[in-house]
Biotite code that builds the C-alpha atoms (Angstrom):
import biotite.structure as struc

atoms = struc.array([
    struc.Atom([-13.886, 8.011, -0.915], chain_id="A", res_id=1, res_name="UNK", atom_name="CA", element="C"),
    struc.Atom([-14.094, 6.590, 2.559], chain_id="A", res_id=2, res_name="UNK", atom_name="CA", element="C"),
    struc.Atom([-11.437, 7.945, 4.922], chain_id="A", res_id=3, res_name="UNK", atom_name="CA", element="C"),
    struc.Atom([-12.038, 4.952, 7.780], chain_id="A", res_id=4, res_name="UNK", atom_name="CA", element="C"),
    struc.Atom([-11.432, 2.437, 5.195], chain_id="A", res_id=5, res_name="UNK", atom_name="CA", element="C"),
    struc.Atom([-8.429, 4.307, 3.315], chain_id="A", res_id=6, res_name="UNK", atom_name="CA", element="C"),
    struc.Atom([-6.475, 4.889, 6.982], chain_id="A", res_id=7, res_name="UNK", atom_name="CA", element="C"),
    struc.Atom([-7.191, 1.469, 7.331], chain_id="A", res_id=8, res_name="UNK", atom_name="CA", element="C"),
    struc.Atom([-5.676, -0.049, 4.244], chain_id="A", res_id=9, res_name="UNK", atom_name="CA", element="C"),
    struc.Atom([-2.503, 2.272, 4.189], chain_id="A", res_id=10, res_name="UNK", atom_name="CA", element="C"),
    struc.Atom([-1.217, 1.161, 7.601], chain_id="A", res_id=11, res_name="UNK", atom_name="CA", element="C"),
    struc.Atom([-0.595, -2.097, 5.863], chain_id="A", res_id=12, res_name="UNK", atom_name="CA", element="C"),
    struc.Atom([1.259, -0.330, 2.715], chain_id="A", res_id=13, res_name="UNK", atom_name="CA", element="C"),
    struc.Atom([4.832, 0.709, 3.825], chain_id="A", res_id=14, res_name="UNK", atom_name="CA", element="C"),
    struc.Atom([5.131, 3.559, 0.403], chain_id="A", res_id=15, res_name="UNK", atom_name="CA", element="C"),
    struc.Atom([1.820, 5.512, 2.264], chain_id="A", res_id=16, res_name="UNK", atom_name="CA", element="C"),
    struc.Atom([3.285, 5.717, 5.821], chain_id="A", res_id=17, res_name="UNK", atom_name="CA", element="C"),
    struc.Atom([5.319, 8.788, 6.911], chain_id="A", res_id=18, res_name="UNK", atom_name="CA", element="C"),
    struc.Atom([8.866, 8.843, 7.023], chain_id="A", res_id=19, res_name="UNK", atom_name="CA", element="C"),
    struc.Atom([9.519, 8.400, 10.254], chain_id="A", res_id=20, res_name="UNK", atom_name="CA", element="C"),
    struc.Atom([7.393, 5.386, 10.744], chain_id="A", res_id=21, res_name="UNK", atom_name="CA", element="C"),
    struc.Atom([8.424, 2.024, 12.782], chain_id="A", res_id=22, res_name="UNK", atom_name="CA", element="C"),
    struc.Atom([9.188, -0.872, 10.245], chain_id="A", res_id=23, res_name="UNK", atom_name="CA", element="C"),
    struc.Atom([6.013, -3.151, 10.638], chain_id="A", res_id=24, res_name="UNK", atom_name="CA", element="C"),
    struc.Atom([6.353, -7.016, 9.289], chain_id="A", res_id=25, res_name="UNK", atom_name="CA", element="C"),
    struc.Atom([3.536, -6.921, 7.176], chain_id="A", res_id=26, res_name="UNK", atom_name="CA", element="C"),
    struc.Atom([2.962, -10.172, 5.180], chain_id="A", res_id=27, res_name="UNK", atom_name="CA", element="C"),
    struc.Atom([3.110, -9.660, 1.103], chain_id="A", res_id=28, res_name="UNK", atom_name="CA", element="C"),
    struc.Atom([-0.594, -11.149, 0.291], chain_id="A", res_id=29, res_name="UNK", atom_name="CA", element="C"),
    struc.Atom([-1.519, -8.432, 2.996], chain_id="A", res_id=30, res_name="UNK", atom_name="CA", element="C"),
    struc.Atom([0.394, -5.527, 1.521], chain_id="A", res_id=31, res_name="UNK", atom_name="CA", element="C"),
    struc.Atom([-1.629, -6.863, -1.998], chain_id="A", res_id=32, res_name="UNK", atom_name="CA", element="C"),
    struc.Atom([-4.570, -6.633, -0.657], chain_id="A", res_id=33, res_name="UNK", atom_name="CA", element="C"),
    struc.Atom([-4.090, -3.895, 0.839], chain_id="A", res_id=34, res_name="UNK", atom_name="CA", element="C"),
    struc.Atom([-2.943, -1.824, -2.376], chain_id="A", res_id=35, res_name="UNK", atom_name="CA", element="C"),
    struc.Atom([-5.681, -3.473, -4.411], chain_id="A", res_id=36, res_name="UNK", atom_name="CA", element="C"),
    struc.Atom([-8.307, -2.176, -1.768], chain_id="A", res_id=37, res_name="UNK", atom_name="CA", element="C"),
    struc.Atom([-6.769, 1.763, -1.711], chain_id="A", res_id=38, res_name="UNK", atom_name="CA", element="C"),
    struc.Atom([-7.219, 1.223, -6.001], chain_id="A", res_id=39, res_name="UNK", atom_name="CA", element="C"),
    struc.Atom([-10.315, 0.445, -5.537], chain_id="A", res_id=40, res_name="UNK", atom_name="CA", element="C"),
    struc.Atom([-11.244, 3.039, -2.919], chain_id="A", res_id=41, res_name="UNK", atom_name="CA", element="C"),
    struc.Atom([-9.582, 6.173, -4.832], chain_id="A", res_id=42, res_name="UNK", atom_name="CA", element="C"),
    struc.Atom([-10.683, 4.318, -8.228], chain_id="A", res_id=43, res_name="UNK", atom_name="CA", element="C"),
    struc.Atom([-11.989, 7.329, -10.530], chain_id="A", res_id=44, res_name="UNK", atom_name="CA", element="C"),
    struc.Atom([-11.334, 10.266, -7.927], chain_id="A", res_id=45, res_name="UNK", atom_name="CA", element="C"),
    struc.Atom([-8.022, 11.255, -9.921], chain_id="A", res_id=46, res_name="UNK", atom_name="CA", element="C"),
    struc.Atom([-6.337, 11.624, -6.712], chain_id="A", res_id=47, res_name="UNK", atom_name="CA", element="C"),
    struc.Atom([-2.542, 12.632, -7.732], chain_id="A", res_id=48, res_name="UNK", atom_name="CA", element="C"),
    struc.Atom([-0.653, 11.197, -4.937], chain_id="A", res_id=49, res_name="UNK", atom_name="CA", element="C"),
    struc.Atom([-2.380, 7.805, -4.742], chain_id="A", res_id=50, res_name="UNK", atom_name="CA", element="C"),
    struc.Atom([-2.174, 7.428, -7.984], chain_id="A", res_id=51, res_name="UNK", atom_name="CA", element="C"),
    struc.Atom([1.759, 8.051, -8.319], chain_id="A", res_id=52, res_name="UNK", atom_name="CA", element="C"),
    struc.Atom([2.300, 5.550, -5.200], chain_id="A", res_id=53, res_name="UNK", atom_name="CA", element="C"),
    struc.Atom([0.342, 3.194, -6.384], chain_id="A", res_id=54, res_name="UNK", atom_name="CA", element="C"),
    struc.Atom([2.207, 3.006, -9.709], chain_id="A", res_id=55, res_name="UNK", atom_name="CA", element="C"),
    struc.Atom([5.440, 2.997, -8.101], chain_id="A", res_id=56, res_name="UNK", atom_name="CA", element="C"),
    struc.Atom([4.319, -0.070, -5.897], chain_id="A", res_id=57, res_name="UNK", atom_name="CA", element="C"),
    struc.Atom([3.117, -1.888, -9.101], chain_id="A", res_id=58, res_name="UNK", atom_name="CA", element="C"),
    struc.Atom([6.887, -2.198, -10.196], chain_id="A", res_id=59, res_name="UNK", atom_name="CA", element="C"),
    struc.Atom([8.918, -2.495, -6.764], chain_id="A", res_id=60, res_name="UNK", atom_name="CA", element="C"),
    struc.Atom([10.005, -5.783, -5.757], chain_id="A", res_id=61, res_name="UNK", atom_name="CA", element="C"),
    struc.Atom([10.785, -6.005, -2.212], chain_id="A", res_id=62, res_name="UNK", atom_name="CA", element="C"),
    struc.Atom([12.745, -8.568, -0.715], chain_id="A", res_id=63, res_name="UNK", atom_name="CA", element="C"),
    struc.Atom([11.675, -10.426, 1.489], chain_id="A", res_id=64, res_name="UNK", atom_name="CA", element="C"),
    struc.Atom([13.552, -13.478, 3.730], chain_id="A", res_id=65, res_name="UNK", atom_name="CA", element="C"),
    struc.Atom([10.172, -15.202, 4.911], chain_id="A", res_id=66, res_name="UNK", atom_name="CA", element="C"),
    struc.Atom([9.797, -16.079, 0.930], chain_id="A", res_id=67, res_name="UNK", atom_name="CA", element="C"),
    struc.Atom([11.139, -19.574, 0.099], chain_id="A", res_id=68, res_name="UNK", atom_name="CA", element="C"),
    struc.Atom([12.984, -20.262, -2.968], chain_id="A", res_id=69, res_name="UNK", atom_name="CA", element="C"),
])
């Protein structure tokens, strides 16, 4: 596991910053990228937490008003 790279990644993934954290406008593909990276990173470490917010970011749907219909 690579701490540098893992603090790097979450800053872009809202459900891994604390609480009281400014709202950044991250772009989705970003975010994506961003989760699929921290997967990869913690991939076979059996880390608890990542694991349970990376599950629960597989099923949210955010809305999002950049997003054209």
């Amino acid at each position: 596991m690579d701490v540098a790279t893992t603090k790097l990644m979450s800053i872009h993934v809202e459900a891994l910053l604390p609480p009281t954290s400014i709202e950044l406008d991250i772009p989705q593909n970003v975010q994506v990228a961003a989760l699929l990276g921290v997967g990869l990173v913690f991939q076979g470490t059996a880390h608890r937490h990542i694991a349970e917010v990376l599950l629960s970011e597989i099923g949210n749907t955010h809305t999002h008003t950049h997003c054209k219909s």
